[in-house]
C-alpha positions in Angstrom: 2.6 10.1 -2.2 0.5 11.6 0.8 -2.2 8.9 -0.1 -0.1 5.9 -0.5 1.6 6.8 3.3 -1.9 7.0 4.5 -2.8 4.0 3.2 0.3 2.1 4.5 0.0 4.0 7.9 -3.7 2.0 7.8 -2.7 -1.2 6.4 -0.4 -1.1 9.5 -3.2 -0.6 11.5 -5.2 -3.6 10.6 -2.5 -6.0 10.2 -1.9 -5.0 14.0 -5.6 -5.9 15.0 -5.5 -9.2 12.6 -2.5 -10.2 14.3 -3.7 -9.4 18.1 -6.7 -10.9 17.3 -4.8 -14.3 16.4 -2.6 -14.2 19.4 -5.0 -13.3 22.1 -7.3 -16.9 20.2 -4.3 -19.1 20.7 -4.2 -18.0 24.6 -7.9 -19.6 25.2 -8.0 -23.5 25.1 -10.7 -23.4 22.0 -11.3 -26.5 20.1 -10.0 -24.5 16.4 -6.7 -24.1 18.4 -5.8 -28.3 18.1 -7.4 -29.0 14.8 -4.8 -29.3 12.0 -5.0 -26.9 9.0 -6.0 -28.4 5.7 -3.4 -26.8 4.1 -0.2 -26.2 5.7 -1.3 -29.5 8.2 0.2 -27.3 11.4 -2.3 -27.1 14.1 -4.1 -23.9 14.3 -2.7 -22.6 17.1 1.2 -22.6 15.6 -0.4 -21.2 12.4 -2.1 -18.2 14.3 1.2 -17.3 15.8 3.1 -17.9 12.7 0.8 -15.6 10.2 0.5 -13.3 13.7 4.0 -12.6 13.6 4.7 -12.1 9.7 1.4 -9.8 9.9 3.1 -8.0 12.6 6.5 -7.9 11.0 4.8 -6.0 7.6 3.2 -3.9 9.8 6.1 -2.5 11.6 7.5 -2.3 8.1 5.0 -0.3 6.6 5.8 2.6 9.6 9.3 2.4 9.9 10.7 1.7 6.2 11.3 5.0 4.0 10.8 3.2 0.6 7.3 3.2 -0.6 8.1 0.2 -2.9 8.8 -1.9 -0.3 5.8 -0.9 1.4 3.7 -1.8 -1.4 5.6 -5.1 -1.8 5.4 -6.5 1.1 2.0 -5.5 1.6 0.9 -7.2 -1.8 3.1 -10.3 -1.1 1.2 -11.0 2.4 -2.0 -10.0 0.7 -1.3 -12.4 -2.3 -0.7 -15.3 0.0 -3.7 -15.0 2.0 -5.7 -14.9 -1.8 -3.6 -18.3 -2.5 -4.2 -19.5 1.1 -8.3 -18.9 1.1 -8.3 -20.3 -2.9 -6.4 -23.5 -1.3 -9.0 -23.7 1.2 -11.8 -23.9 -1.4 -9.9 -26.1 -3.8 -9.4 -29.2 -1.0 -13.1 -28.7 -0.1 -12.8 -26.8 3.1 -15.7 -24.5 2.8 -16.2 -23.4 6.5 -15.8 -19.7 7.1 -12.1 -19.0 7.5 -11.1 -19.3 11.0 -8.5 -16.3 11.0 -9.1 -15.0 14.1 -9.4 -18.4 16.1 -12.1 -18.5 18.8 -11.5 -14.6 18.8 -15.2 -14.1 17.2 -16.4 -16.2 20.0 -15.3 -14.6 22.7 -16.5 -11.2 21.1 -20.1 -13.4 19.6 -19.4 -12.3 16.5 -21.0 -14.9 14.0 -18.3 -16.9 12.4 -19.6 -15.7 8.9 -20.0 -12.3 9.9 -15.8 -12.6 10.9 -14.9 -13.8 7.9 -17.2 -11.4 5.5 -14.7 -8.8 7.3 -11.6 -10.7 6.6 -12.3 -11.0 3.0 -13.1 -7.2 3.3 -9.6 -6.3 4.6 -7.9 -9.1 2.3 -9.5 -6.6 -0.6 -8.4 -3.7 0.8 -4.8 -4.9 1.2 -4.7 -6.4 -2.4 -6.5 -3.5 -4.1 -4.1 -0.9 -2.3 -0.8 -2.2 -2.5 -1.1 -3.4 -6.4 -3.0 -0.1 -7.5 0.3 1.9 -5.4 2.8 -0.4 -7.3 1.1 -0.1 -10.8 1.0 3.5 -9.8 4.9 3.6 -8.9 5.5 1.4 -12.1 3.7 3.8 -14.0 5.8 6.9 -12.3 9.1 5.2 -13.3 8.1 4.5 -16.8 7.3 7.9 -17.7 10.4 8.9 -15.7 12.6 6.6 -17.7 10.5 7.8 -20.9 11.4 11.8 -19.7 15.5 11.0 -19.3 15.7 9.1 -22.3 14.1 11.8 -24.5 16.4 14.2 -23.1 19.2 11.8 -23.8 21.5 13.4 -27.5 20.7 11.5 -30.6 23.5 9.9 -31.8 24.7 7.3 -35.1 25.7 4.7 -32.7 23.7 1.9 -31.8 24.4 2.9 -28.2 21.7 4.6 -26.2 24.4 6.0 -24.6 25.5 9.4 -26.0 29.6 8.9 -28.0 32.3 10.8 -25.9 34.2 12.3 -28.0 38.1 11.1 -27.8 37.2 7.6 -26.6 36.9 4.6 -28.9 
């Protein structure tokens, strides 16, 4: 359990970057900020503050929400749409490295490739993490469920339920 809070206490802590990052691009007048997305057709600008906020919003939730299964499935929900998003991308023929961070990387002269070589990074680190936590959570229910229902009295019935006695 330790690990998985570290790991959302991290995820928190890039999807805080990621978002800043998008929000301080949209406040410079770059030439990425007015051209429309290929796939969602808003311009970039509206998209960086859109997937800005939701990143922000899953971060907030993976420090201040008790339950590690939401955690993990917000996490792998975000994650999973940016996989969907970037396959999009390469389905419609757009195969320019993904502008996620606006003219962020430009500011910083970090080589566009170079920027999105480290988004693919995190997107792995992000999928990996949150689906290995929630096959690992499955896996801790299912042997939980396996442990009450051997402990469980065998009955004739066809219920898995054990019979009380003076009920029909």
């Amino acid at each position: 359990m330790k690990i998985a809070r570290l790991y959302y206490y991290t995820a928190a802590v890039v999807l805080l970057l990621t978002a800043t990052g998008k929000f301080i691009s949209t406040i410079g007048h770059g030439p990425i900020l007015y051209i429309h997305d290929p796939i969602t057709d808003f311009k970039f600008s509206n998209l960086f503050r859109i997937a800005g906020s939701i990143e922000i919003a899953v971060a907030l939730a993976c420090v201040s929400v008790k339950r590690i299964w939401i955690q993990a499935g917000l996490v792998a929900w975000l994650s999973t749409t940016f996989l969907m998003y970037r396959i999009g991308l390469m389905l419609v023929g757009y195969h320019k490295p993904c502008s996620c961070l606006g003219n962020l990387t430009d500011a910083l002269h970090i080589p566009p490739q170079t920027a999105d070589t480290a988004m693919k990074i995190i997107l792995a680190y992000l999928l990996v993490g949150s689906y290995a936590i929630l096959f690992w959570l499955w896996r801790q229910r299912k042997r939980s469920d396996v442990f009450v229902n051997s402990k469980l009295p065998s009955s004739n019935s066809s219920s898995p339920l054990p019979h009380r006695q003076g009920n029909p």
